[in-house]
LOFITOR-665082 format. One record per atom (N, C-alpha, C): x, z, y. Coordinates in steps of 0.05 Angstrom, whole numbers, plus 5000, padded with zeros to 4 digits. Atoms other than C-alpha are relative to their C-alpha. Example, Ala and Ser with C-alpha at 12.3 -4.5 7.8 and 13.67 -1.06 7.14 Angstrom:
REM residues 2
501850004976;524651564910;501850005024;498449994976;527351434979;498550145022;
This chain:
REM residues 359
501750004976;500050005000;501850005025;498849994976;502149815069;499850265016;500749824987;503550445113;499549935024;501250014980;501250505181;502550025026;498450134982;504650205241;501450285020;498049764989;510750605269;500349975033;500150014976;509650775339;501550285021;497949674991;514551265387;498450115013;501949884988;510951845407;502750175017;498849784986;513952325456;500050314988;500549705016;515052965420;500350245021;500249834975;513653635460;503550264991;497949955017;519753915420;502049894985;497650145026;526953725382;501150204990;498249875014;530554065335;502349804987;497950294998;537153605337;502850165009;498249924994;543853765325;502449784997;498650285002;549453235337;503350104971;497749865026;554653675281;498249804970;500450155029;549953435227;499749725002;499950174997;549552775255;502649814998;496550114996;557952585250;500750034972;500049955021;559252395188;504550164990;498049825004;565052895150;502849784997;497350225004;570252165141;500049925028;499150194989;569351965205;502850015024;497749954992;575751825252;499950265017;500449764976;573452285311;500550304990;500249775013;573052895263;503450065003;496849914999;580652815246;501650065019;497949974983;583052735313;499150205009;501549734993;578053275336;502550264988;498049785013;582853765285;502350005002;497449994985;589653655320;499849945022;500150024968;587753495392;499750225015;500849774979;588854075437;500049965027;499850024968;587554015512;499250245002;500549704986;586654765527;501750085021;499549994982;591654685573;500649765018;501250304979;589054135612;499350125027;499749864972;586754655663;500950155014;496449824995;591755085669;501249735018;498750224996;595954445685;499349925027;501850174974;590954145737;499350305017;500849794978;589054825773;500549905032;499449964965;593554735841;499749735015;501150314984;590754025848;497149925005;503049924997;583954275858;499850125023;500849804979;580454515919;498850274993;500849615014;578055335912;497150015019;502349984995;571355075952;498849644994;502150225002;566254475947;498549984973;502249935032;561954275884;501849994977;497950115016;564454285827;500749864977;499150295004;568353765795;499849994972;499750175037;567953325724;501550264982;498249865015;571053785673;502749764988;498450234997;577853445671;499949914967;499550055025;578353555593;498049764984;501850165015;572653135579;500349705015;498550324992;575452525619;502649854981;498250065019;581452625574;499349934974;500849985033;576952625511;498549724999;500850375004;573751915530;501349865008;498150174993;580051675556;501149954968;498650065027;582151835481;498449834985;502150175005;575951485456;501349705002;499950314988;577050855492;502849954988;496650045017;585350865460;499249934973;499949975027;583450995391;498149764978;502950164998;576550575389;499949695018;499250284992;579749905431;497849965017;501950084968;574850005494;502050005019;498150024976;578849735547;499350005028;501150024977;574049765594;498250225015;501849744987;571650385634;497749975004;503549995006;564750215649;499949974971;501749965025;563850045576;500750244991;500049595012;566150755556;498450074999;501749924987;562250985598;496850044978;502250175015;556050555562;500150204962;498849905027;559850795492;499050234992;499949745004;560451425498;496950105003;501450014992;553351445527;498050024976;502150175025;549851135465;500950134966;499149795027;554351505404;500450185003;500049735005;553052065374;502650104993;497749895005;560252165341;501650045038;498550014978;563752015413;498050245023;500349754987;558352515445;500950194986;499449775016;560153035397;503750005004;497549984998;568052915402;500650145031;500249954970;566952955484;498150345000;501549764997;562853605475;497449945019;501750064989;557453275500;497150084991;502749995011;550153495482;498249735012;501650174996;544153015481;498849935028;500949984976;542353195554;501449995017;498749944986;548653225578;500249625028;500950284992;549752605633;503649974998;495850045001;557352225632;499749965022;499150044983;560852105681;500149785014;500150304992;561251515727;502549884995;496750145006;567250975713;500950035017;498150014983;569751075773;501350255010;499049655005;571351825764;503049964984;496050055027;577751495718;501449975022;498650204976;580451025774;500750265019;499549844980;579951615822;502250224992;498249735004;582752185781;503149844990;497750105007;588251695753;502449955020;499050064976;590451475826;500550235010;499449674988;589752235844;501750184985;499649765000;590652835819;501549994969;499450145030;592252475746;502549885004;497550114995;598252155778;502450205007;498649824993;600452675816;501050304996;500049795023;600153195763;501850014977;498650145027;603452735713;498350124977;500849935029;598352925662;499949954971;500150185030;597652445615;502849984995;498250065014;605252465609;500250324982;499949745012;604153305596;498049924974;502250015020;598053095544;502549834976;498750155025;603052625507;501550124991;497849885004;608553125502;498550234988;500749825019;604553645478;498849914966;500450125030;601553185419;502949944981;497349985009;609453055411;500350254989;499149755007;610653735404;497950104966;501549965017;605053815354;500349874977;499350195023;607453235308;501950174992;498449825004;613453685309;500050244984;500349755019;610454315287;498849944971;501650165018;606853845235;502949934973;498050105005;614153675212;500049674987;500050325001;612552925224;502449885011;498050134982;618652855269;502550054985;497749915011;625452865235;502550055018;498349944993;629652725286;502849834999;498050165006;635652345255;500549744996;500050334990;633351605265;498650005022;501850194977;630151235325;500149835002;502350284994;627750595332;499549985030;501250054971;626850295410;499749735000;500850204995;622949705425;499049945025;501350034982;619449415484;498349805003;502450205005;612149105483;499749885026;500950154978;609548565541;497550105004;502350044992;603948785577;499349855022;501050074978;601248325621;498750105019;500149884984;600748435687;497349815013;502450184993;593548335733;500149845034;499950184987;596147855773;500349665006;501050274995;595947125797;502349845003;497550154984;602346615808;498849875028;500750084979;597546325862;501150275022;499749754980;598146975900;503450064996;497549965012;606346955888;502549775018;498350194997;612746675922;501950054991;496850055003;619846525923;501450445001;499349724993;623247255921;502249945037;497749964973;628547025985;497149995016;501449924974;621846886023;497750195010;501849705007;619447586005;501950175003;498049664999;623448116041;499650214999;502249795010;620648666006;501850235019;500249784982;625549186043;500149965033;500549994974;623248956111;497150075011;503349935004;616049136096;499050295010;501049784987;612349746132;498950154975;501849905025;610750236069;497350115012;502649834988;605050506121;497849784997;501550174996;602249816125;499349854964;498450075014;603749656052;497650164972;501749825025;598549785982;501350184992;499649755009;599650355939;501749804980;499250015021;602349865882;503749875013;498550084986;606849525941;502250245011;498949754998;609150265962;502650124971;498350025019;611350385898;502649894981;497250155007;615549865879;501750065026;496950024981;620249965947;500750274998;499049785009;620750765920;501949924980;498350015020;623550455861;502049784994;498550174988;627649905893;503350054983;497850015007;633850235874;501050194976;500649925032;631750585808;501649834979;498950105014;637150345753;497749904971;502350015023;632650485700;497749815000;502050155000;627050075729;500549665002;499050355006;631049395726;501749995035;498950184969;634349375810;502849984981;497150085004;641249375774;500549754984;499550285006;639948655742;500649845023;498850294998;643648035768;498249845004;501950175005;638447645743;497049955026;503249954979;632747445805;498149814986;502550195011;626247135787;499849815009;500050244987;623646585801;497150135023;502849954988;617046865826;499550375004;500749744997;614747455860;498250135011;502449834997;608147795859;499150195031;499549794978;605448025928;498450304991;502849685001;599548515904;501550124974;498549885018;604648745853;503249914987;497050274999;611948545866;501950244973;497549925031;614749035805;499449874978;499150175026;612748605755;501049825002;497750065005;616648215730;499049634985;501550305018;615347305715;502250024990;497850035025;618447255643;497949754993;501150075019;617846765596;500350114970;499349905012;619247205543;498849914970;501750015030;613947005486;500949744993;499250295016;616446275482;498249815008;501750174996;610746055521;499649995031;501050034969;607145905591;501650285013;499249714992;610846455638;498050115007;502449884994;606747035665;501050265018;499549684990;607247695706;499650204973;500149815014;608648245665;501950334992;499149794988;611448975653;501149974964;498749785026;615849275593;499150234989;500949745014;612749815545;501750094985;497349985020;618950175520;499050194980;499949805020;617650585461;502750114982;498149795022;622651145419;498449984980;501249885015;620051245362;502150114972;499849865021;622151695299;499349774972;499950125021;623151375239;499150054976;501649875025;620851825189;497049934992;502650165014;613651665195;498849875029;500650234971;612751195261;498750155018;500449864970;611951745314;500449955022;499050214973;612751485383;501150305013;499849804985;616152035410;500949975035;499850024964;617351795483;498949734997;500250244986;615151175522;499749955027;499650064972;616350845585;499649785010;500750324992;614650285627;501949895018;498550104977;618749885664;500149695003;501050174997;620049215690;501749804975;498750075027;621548605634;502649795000;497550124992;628448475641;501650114975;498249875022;634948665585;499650245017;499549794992;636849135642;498850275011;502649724995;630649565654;499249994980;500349825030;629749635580;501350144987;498149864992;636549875570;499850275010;501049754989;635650385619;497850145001;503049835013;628550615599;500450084978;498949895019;632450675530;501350205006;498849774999;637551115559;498350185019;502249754988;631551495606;498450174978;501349855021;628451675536;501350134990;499049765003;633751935506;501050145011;498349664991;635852465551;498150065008;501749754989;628952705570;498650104961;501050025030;627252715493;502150354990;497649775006;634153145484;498850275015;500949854980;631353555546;497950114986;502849944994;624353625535;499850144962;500249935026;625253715460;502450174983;498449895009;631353845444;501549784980;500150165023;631553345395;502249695008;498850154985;637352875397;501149844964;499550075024;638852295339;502849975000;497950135017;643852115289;500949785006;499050284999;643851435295;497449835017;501850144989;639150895335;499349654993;499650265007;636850165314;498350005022;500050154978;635349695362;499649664992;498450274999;635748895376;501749945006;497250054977;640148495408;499649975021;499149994973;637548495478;500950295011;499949724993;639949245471;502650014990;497050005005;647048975447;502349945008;497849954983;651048935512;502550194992;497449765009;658149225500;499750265013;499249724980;656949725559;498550204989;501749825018;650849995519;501050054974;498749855023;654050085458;502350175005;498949744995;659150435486;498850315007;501149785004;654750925516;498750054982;501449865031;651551015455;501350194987;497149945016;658351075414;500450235005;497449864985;662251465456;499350225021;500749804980;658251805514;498450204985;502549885011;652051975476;501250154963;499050025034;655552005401;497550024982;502550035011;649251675372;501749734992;498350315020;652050995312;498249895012;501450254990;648650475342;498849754972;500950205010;644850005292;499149795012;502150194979;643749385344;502949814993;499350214999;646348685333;502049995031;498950104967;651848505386;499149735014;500350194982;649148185441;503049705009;497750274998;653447415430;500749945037;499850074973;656547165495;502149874998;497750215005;661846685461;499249765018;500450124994;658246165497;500150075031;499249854965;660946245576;497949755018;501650114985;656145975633;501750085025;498149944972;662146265696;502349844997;497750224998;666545655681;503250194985;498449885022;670946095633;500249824968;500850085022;672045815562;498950104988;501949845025;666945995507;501549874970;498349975027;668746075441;499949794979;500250235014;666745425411;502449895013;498550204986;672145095460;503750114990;496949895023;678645455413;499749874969;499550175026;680945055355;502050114984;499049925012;683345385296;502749784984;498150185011;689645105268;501450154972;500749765028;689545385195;503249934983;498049995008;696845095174;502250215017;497849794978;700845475228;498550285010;501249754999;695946065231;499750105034;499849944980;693846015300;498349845013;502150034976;688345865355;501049875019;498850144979;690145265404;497750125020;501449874967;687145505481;498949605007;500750234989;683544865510;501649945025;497450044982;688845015571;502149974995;496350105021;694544795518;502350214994;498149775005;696445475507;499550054970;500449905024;697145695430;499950314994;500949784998;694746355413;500750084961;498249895019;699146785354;498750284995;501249695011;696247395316;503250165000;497649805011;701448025319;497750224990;501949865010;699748665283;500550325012;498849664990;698849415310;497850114984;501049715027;697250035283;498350185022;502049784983;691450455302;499950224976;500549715021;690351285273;497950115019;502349784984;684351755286;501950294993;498949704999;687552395310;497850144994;502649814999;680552775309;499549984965;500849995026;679452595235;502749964986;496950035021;686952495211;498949844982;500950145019;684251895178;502849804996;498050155008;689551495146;500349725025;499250174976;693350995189;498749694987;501250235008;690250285188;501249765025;498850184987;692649585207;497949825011;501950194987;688649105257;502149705010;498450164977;690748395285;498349905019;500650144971;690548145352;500749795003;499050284996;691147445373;501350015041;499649984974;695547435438;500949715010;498750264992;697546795483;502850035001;496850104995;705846565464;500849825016;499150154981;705846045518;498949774994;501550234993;704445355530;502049854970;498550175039;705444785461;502149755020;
């Protein structure tokens, strides 16, 4: 028998609880049981006024900012919408059925504010760090550094020449917030000013990023995502942004490990890498300053572009044991002796190829 047509009534009562509504596998639950923000307001206190209404609870901006990470909403109004409409994401947010969200533009504001100038979200990441730690997820004795492309939200129409862009003749009073920023970090090593290298193009509504062609394809504005990570089980234990050059990834490498050492304590064994991280100068500090083995390909540079010879342009001469110079000089292996005093390691022989004069 057909039953009788299902129509919504308004009930004068609910008995509705969103705990039995989340089911016991789902993701929210797990992260729910290692996520602490209890000191989220602690943290934020002296960036608060002590009169007017009062404000968003910050922790629950952090709990649908985690939402939108974990769940691939990239878009604040749709959070917003998200969070709005599920029951697991109200229940993770501590939200009840009645409760109202927040407006999207409560992110933008606290991110630009009090979220910047707090550095929170770099305190929120460092304490989940710390927690992998007590977890004993972090070992410690490998690292891993990479750096991802994020595109940047700008235009090449809106973009010139860098000579006809004199970024330090610019008024920082007259000057955006993203425009401000880059001429603070003008002479920041870490952030790429110590490259050589100038662009071709340069962003006015955002002159720190950086036009690469890096992927192999159409170029684009875009920024460097440096990641550390731990090797034991793919912990990211630092990350940094900077702009996408060798030499501001480099130095966002060496900015992680010494606040990593700092902040943690935690300092590796050994480091892998690629090769745009296999400059000689960086493996020395690795080697020798830092005393971390370097696993990174040497950056090649046999091939010379400063009117020097490159290393294709030497011709081995395999009867007389010896390297003709393309300037008609012949080049003779002698042999010396190197010892490690610090390890009294047995003495060992190397050769050198030195120039004997002209043939």
């Amino acid at each position: 028998m057909m039953g009788p047509r299902q129509e919504a009534q308004a009930a004068l009562f609910y008995e509705f609880s969103l705990e039995d509504h989340v089911p016991h596998n789902h993701l929210v639950r797990s992260i729910d049981r290692f996520v602490d923000l209890t000191s989220v307001r602690a943290h934020l206190a002296d960036f608060y006024s002590h009169t007017g209404r009062p404000s968003i609870d910050p922790e629950l901006l952090i709990r649908m900012l985690l939402v939108g990470y974990c769940f691939g909403i990239r878009s604040e109004r749709r959070l917003c919408e998200e969070v709005h409409l599920n029951l697991a994401y109200r229940w993770f947010c501590r939200l009840d059925l009645t409760d109202r969200i927040p407006d999207h533009s409560s992110f933008s504001k606290n991110r630009h504010g009090r979220f910047r100038e707090s550095d929170l979200l770099r305190h929120v990441f460092e304490a989940t760090v710390a927690r992998c730690m007590e977890e004993g997820l972090v070992g410690g004795q490998g690292f891993a550094v990479d750096a991802s492309l994020i595109s940047a939200d700008v235009q090449k129409q809106n973009s010139s020449n860098p000579e006809d862009w004199a970024a330090r003749e610019i008024d920082p009073k007259d000057a955006p917030r993203a425009v401000r920023e880059y001429l603070d970090t003008l002479d920041d090593e870490a952030f790429g000013a110590a490259t050589s290298a100038k662009p071709k193009f340069t962003a006015h509504a955002d002159p720190a990023s950086q036009w690469t062609a890096a992927r192999k394809g159409p170029a684009f504005f875009a920024y460097s995502d440096n990641y550390l990570i731990d090797t034991d089980h793919g912990i990211i234990v630092d990350v940094d942004a900077s702009r996408s050059n060798k030499t501001a990834e480099v130095g966002a490498m060496r900015k992680m490990l010494d606040r990593t050492e700092e902040r943690f304590g935690v300092k590796p064994d050994w480091i892998a890498a690629d090769t745009a991280y296999g400059s000689s100068d960086n493996l020395v500090w690795l080697a020798l300053k830092r005393q971390i083995l370097p696993f990174i390909p040497v950056f090649d540079k046999g091939e010379r572009t400063d009117g020097t010879f490159s290393r294709s342009d030497f011709t081995w001469d395999d009867e007389n044991d010896r390297y003709i110079c393309p300037g008609g000089k012949e080049m003779r292996h002698t042999w010396r002796t190197y010892s490690d005093p610090k390890r009294n390691a047995p003495v060992w022989k190397s050769r050198n190829y030195r120039t004997m004069g002209r043939v």
